[in-house]
N, C-alpha and C positions, 0 to 999 in steps of 0.2 A: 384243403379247400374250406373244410367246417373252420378253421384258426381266422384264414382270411375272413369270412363271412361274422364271427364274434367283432373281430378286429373294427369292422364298419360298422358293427352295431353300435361301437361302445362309440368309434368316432362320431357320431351321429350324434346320439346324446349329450344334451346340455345338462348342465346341472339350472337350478331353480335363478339363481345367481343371474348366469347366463342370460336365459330367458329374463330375465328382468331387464339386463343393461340394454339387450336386442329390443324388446319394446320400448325400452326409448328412446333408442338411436331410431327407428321407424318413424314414431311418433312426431320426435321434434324433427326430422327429415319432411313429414307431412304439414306440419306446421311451418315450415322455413316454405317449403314449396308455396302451400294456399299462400303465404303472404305477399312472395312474388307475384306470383299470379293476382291476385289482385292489388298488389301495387301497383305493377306495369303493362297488365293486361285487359283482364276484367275485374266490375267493380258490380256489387251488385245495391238496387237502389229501389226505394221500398214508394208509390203515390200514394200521399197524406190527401190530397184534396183532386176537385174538381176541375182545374181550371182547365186540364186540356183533356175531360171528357170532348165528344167520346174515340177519340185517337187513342188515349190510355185513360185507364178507367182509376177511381178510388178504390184501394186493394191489389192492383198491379204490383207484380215486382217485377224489373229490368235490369237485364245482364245491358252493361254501360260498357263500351268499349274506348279504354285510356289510352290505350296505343296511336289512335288516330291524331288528336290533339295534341301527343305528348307526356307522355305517362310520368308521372309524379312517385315518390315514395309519399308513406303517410302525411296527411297534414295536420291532421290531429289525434290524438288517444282516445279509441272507440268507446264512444259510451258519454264522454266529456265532453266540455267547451273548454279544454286546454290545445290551445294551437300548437303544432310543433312545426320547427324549423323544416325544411324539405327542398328537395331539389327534383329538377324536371329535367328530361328527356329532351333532345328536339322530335319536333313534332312531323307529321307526315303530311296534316294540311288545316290552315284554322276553318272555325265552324264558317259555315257558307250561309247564305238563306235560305232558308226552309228546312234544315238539321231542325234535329229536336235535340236539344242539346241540355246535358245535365251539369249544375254550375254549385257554386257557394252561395247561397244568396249572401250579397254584400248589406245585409241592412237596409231600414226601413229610408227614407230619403234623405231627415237629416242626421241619422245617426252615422257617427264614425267606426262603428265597428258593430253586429250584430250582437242584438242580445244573448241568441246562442247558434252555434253553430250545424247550418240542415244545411241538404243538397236542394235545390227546386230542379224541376224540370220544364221548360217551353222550348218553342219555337223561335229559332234567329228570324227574324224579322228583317234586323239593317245592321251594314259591317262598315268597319271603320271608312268614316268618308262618306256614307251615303245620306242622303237627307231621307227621311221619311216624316207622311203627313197623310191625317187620317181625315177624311171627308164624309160624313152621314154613315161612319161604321165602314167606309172601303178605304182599305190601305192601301198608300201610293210609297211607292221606291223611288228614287229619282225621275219623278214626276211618272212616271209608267204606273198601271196599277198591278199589284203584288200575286203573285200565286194564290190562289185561294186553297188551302188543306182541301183533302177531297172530306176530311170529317167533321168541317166548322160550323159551328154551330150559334147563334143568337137568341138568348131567353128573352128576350127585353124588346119589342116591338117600337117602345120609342126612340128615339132620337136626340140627345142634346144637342142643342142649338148651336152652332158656332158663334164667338163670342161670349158664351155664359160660360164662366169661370169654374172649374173644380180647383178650390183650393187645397185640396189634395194630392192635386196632379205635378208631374214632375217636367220641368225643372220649375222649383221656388219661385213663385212668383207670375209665372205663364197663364195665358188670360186662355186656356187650351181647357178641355176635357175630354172624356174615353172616345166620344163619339166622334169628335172635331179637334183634332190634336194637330200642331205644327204650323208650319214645317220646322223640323228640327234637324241639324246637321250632326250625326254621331261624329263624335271627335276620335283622332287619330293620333299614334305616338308622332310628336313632332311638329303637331300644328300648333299655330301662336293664336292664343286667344284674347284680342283687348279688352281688357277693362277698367269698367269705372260704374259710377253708382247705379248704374239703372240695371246693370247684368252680375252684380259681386253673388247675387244670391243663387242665379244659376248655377256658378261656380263653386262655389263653397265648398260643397260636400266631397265632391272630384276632387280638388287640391287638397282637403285634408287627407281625405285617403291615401292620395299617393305620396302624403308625407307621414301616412301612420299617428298622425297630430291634428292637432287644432290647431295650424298654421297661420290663419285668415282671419286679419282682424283689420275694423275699420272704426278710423279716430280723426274725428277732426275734417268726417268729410275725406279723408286719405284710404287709400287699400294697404293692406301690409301685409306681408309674408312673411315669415318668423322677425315682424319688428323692421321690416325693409321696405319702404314703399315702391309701389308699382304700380307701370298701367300696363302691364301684358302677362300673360303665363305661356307655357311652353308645358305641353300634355305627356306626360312622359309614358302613357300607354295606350293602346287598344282597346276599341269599346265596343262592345253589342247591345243592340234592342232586342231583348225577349217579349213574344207574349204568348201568352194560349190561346190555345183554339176553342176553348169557349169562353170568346170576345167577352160578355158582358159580364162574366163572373170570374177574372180572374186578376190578381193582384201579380201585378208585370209592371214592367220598366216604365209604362205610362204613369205609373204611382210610387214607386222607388226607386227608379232611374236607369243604371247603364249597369251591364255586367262588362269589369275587366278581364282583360284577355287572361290572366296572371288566375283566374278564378273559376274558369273554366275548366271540369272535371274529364270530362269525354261525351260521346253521342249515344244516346238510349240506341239500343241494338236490338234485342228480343227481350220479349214476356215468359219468364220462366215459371210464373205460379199467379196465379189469381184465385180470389176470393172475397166475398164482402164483412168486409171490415169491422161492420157494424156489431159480428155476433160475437161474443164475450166469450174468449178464449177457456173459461169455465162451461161454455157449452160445445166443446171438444164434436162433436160426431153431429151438433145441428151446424156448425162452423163446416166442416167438411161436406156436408151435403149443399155447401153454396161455392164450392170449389168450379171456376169458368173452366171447364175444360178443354171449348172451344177457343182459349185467349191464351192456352200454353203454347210455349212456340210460336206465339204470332209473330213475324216483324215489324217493328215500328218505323212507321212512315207518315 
């Protein structure tokens, strides 16, 4: 009995060796796991700004659920603005209206590609196919008016006029502003869109995206597409209207356009940590004392 009982001791024991190669077969087993898991499942996503106080606040972080959309492997190298190749999932159902839904931002309106690459976060507003148009700050859906968030909110007591132009506002050239926007038809994979000189500019930034180029060029009074004239396109993808929910301060699709379907990350799910942002990670223990405890575990709605 005592032979036996040495006999498991000794098999028990590792040597130092041992123990080394076993914590990293562990390690990189925990490492392979978290990556799945957040490749295909959850994702987690940090609110830089304001615009959909107070639904989710600056300091917010949110577990993003990938699975529903469509779960993607990586798209780029943490940390960087190097894109990588990636391939997606089918999906279980695209964003609807009123999702809060966590995207790429595509860039400012006429930029072809983002100067770096962030996730934003809003509210689907309108899905491929629906017209939306905003009247004195109320947004209308195909002609009905829209859900109102139960958290929305308006800094700005005025009003811009309809008619008075933000040349800022999206698409190129639209005599529309925050207040008084539309009607606009969100375009869908498939539909033909004519053109000619009075609309090349709303289009512009859409075709080149979806050629990865600067496709769109006009000579002579002519439109051209890589050097081919035309008077039509054919949309080759899905598009959403984001905005937040604090209408009057937040930079959304009224100002840099459409989010494609192809860029869509997943829907904000839960608030796993909050804190205000503001206090300098050198103040370690006054940063924790501003830790929301009532906003952990919240659900996003």
């Amino acid at each position: 009995m005592k032979q036996n009982k040495n006999m498991k001791k000794t098999k028990e024991e590792k040597t130092p060796k041992q123990k080394s190669i076993e914590f990293i077969k562990n390690l990189l087993f925990a490492l392979v796991a978290a990556l799945l898991i957040k490749s295909f499942l959850i994702e987690t996503s940090r609110v830089p700004t304001g615009s959909m106080e107070t639904t989710i606040k600056v300091g917010d972080f949110l577990f993003v659920n990938k699975f529903i959309y469509g779960s993607s492997s990586p798209r780029n190298i943490p940390f960087t603005n190097i894109a990588l190749p990636y391939f997606q999932l089918p999906a279980i159902s695209d964003p609807d209206k009123g999702d809060i839904v966590v995207f790429e931002y595509p860039g400012d309106r006429d930029q072809l590609v983002p100067t770096e690459i962030s996730n934003y976060v809003k509210r689907c507003i309108a899905t491929p196919g629906d017209t939306i148009e905003i009247k004195n700050k109320v947004v209308f859906i195909n002609g009905v008016e829209g859900p109102i968030p139960s958290h929305i909110q308006y800094l700005d007591p005025r009003v811009a006029p309809s008619g008075v132009a933000d040349y800022g506002i999206f698409p190129k050239g639209a005599q529309w502003n925050k207040d008084n926007y539309g009607p606009y038809i969100i375009p869908k994979a498939g539909d033909v869109i004519d053109l000619d000189m009075s609309n090349i500019e709303w289009w512009r930034t859409i075709i080149d995206r979806e050629h990865n180029d600067r496709v769109v060029n006009v000579k002579n009074g002519k439109i051209l597409i890589n050097e081919v004239e035309v008077n039509s396109y054919t949309i080759q993808k899905d598009y959403f209207f984001m905005m937040g929910d604090n209408r009057d301060d937040s930079a959304d699709s009224r100002y840099w356009g459409l989010v494609a379907r192809d860029r869509v990350v997943g829907e904000a799910l839960m608030i796993y940590w909050s804190w205000d942002p503001s206090i300098s990670f050198s103040s370690i223990f006054k940063l924790l004392g501003t830790v929301r405890v009532n906003r952990i575990a919240k659900i996003v709605r």
